[in-house]
N, C-alpha and C positions, 0 to 999 in steps of 0.2 A: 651340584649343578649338573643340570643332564649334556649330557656331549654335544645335542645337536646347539644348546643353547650357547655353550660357549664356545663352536667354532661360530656362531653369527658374532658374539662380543669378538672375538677375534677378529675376524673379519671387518669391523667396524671401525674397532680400534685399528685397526693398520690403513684402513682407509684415509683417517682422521690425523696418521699419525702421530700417535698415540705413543704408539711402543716404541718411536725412534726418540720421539720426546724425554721419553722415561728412563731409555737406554742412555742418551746422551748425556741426562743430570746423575746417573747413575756411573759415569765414566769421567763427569768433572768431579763430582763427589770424591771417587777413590784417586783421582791423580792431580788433586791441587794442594799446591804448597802449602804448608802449614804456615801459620802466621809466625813462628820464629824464626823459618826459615828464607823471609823477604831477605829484600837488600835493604840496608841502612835498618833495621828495624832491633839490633841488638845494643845495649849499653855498654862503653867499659867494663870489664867483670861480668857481663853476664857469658850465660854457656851457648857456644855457635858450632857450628858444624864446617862453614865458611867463611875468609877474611871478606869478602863481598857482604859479610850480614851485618857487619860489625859498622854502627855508627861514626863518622870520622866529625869528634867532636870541632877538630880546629877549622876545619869548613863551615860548621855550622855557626859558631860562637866568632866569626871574623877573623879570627886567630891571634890578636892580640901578642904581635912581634914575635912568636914562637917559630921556630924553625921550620914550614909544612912539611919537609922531607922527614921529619922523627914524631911528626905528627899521624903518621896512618896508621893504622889498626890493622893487628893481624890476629887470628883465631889461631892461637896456640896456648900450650901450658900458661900456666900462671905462678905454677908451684904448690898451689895448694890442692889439694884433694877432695876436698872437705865440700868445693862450690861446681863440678865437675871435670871433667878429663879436659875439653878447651874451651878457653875463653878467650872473649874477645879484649886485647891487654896491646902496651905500646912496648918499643925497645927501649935501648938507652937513651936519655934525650927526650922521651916523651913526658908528656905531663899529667900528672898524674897525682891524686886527692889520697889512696891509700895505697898499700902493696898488692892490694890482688887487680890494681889495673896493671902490673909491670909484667911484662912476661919472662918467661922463667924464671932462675934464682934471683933475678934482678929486686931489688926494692926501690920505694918515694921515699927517696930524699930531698929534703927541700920544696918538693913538689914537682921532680922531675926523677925519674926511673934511671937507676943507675945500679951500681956495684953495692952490695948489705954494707953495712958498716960497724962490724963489730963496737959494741958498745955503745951501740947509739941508741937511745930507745927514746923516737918521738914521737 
């Protein structure tokens, strides 16, 4: 392209703006959240970066006479290594379908997140 023609596209384009347009989708582009890192948009057991990402099932599901306070979800260890470094899991008291929703060395007992229990294998 010869210089004089593309200082008129220049010209044109900034007229039009054009290039603020461009720059602008160019600057939502690089700096919008990734979709795992919304609020509420993470499952029990999955991997978060934030306790804000992490789903708080017992608000959603009614709560069904569960304690809300051992209900929240926090983005920490799980214990396992295997599903990443933090997931989103409950403390003791929470309720919980397998062990990688418990956080830390805690395990589901019963269906709620508590102390391992040697020799229990459910």
């Amino acid at each position: 392209m010869k210089p004089s023609r593309f200082d008129r596209f220049t010209r044109r384009a900034a007229a039009r703006g054009l290039i603020g347009a461009l720059a602008g989708a160019a600057l939502a582009a690089i700096t919008r959240e990734p979709a795992a890192a919304r609020p509420n948009s993470v499952p029990l057991g999955g991997v978060c970066y934030r306790s804000h990402q992490c789903i708080n099932e017992y608000a959603a599901s009614g709560g069904r006479g569960l304690n809300p306070d051992l209900q929240v979800p926090a983005c920490a260890s799980n214990g396992f290594d295997w599903d990443g470094d933090m997931n989103c899991c409950l403390w003791e008291g929470g309720f919980c379908r397998g062990d990688n929703e418990c956080c830390g060395l805690l395990a589901c007992n019963d269906g709620f997140c508590g102390p391992y229990q040697y020799g229990w294998y459910g």
